[in-house]
BALOBA-1460 file (C-alpha; in Angstrom, 3 decimals):
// residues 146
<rec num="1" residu="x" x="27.708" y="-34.498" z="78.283"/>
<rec num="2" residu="x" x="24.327" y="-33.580" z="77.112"/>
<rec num="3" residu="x" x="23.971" y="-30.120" z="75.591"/>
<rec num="4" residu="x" x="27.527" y="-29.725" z="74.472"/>
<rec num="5" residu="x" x="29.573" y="-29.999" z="71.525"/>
<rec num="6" residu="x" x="32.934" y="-31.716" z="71.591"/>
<rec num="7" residu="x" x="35.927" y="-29.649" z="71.212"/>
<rec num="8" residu="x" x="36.669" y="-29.063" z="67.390"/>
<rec num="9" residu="x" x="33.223" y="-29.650" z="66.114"/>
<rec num="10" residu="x" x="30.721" y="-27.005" z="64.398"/>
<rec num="11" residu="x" x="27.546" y="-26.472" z="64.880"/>
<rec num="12" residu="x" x="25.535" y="-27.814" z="61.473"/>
<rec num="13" residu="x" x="23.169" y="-25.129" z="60.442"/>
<rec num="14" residu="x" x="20.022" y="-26.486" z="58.216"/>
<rec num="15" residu="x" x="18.872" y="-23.893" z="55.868"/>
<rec num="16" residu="x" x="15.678" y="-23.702" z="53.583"/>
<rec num="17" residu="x" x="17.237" y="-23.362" z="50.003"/>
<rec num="18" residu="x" x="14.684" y="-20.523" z="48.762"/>
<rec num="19" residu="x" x="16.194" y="-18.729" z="52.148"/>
<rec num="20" residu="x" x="19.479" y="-19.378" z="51.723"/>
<rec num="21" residu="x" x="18.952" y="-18.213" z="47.417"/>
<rec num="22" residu="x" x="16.982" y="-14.906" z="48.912"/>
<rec num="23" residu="x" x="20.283" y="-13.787" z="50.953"/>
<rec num="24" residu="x" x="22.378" y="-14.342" z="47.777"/>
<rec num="25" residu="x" x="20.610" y="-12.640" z="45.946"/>
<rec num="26" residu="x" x="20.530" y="-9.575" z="48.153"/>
<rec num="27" residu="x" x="23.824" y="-9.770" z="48.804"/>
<rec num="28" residu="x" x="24.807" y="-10.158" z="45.025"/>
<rec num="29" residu="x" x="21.904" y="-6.708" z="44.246"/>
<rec num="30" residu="x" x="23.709" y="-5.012" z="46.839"/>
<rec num="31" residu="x" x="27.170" y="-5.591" z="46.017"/>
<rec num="32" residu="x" x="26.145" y="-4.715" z="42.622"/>
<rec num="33" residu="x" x="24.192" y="-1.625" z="43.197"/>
<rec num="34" residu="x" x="27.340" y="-0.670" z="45.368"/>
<rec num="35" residu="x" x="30.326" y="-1.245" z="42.562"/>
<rec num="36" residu="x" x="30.208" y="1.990" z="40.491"/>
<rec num="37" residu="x" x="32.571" y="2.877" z="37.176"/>
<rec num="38" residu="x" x="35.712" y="4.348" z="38.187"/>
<rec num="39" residu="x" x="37.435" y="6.418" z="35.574"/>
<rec num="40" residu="x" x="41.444" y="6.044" z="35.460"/>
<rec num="41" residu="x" x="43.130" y="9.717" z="35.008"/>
<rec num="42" residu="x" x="45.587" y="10.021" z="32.719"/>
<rec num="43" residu="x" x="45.561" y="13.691" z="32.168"/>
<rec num="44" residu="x" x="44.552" y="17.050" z="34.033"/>
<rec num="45" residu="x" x="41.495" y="16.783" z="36.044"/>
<rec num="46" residu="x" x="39.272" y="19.754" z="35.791"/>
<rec num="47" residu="x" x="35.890" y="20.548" z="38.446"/>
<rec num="48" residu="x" x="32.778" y="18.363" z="37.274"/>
<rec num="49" residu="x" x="30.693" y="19.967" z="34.600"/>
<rec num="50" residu="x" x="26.902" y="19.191" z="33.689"/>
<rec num="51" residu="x" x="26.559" y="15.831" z="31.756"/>
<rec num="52" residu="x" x="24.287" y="17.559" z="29.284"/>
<rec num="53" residu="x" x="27.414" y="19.779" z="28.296"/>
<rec num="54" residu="x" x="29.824" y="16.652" z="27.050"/>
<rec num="55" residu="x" x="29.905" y="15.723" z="23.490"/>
<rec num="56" residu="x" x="30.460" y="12.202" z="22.266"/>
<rec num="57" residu="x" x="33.374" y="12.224" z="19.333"/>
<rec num="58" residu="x" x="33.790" y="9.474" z="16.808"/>
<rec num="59" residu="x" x="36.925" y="11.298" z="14.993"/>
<rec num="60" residu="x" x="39.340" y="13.431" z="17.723"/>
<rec num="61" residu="x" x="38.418" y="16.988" z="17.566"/>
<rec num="62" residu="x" x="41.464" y="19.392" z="16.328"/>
<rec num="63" residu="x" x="42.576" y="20.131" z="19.490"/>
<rec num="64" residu="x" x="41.922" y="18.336" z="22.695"/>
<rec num="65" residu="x" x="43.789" y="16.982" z="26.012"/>
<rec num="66" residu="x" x="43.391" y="13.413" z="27.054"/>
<rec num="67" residu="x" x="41.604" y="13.465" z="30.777"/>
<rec num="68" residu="x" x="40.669" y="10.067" z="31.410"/>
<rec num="69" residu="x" x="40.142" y="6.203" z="30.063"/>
<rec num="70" residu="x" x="36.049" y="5.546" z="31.129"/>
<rec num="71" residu="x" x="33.987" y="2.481" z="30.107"/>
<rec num="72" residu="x" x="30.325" y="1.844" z="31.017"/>
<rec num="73" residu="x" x="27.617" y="-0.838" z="30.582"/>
<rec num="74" residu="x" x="23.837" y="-1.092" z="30.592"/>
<rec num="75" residu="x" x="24.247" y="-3.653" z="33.730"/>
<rec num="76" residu="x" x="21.254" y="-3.004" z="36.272"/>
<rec num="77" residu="x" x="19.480" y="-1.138" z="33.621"/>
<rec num="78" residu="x" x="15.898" y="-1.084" z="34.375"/>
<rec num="79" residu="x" x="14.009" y="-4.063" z="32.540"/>
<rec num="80" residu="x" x="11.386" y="-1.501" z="31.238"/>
<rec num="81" residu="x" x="12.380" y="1.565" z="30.470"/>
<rec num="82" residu="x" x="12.102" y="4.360" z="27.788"/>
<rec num="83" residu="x" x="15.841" y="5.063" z="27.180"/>
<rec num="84" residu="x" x="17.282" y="2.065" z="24.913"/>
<rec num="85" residu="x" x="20.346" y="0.287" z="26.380"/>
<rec num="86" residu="x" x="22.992" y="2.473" z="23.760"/>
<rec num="87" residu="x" x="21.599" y="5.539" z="24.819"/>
<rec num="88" residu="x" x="22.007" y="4.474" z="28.280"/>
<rec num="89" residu="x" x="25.971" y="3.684" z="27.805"/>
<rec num="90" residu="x" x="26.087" y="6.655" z="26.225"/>
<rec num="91" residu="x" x="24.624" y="8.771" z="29.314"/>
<rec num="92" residu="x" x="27.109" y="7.035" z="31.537"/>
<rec num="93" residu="x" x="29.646" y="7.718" z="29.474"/>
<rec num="94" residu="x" x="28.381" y="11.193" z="29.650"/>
<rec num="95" residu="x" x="28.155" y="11.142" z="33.551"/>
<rec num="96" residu="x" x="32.036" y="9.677" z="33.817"/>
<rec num="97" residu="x" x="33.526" y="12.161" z="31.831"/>
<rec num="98" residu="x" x="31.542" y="15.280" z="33.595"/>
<rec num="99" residu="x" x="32.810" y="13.873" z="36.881"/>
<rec num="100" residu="x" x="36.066" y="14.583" z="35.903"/>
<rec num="101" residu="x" x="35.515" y="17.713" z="34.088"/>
<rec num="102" residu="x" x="35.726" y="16.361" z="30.144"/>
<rec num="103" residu="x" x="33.541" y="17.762" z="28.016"/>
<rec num="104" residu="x" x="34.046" y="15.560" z="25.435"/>
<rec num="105" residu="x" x="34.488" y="11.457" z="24.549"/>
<rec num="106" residu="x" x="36.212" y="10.109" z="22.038"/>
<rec num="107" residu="x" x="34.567" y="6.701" z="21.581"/>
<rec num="108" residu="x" x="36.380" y="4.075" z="21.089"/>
<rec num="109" residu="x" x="34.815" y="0.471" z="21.363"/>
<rec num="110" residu="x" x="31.165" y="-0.260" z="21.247"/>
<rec num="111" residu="x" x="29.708" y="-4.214" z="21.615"/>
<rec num="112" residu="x" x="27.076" y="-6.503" z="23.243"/>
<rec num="113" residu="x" x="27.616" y="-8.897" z="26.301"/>
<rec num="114" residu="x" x="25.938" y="-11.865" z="26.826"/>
<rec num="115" residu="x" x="25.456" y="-13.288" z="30.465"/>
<rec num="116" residu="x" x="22.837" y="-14.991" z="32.246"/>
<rec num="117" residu="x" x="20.669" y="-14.732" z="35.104"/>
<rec num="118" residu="x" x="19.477" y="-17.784" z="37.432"/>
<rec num="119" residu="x" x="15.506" y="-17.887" z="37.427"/>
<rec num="120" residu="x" x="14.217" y="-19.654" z="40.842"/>
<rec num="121" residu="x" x="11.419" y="-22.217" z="39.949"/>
<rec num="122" residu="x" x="9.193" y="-24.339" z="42.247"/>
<rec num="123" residu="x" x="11.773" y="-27.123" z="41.899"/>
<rec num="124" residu="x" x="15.478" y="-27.184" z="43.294"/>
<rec num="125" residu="x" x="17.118" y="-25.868" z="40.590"/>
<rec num="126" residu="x" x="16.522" y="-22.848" z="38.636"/>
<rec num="127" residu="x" x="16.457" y="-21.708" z="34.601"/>
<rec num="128" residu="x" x="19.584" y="-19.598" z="33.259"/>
<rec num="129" residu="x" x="17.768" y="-16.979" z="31.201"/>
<rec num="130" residu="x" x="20.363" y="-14.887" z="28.448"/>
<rec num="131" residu="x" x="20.567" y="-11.405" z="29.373"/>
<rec num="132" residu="x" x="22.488" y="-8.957" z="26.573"/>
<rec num="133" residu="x" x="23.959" y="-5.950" z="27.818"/>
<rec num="134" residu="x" x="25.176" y="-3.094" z="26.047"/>
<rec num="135" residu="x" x="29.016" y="-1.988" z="26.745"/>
<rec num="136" residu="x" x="31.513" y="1.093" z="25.301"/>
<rec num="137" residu="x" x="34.724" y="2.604" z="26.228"/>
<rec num="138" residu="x" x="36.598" y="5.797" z="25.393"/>
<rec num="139" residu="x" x="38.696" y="8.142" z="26.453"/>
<rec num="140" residu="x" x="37.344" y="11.610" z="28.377"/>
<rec num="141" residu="x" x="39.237" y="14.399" z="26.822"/>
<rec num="142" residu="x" x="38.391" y="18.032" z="27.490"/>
<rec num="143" residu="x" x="38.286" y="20.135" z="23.739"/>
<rec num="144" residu="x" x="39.631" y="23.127" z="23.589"/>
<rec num="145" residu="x" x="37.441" y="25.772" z="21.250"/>
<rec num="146" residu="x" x="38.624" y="26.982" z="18.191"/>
């Protein structure tokens, strides 16, 4: 039986390690590029507004309606760029709360994350480098004028 595989047997695969760390991390920038914030409704969603008209509350305004709970992160953030990693939270904070037509968000928890990131070297195994990202919550609400 030359050529052929008994019954119940798998074919064995070899595969170069800096290939096989290549596809993982594609598939792990894709899968992160694809997960995006979801804000939970708890309130009265209203049509998206500009992000530029939302206000960022540390004290809740006299009178306002709860719209959503949103939460964001510098994850993904661009390794050199001009806007600092708060101001970044803060803009997708921002962008959450437009989408579901707040113009306001109450902020309510504001912290650093530590995680790490696997750095490929020439050898088999590869260097966990610390990575701090920035994080916040709140709550979308949608402030009525005075």
């Amino acid at each position: 039986m030359t050529g052929k595989r008994a019954p119940g047997k798998a074919a064995r695969i070899q595969v170069p390690p800096m290939k096989l760390f290549a596809a993982a991390a594609s598939i792990a920038l894709l899968t992160a590029c694809a997960t995006a914030p979801t804000a939970i409704v708890v309130g009265t969603k209203r049509p998206a507004i500009d992000p530029a008209l939302v206000r960022i509350y540390l004290d809740p305004p006299k009178r306002f309606e709860k719209v959503a709970l949103i939460d964001a992160s510098s994850k993904n953030a661009p390794l050199f760029s001009s806007m600092s990693k708060s101001e970044l939270v803060v803009a997708r904070l921002k962008e959450q709360a437009a989408e579901v037509g707040a113009n306001g968000v109450l902020l309510q928890q504001s912290g650093d994350q530590i995680t790490g990131a696997v750095m490929p070297t020439s050898g088999r195994f590869g260097v966990i480098v610390p990575v701090t990202q920035r994080s916040g919550s709140g709550i979308a609400i949608f402030v009525f004028e005075e």
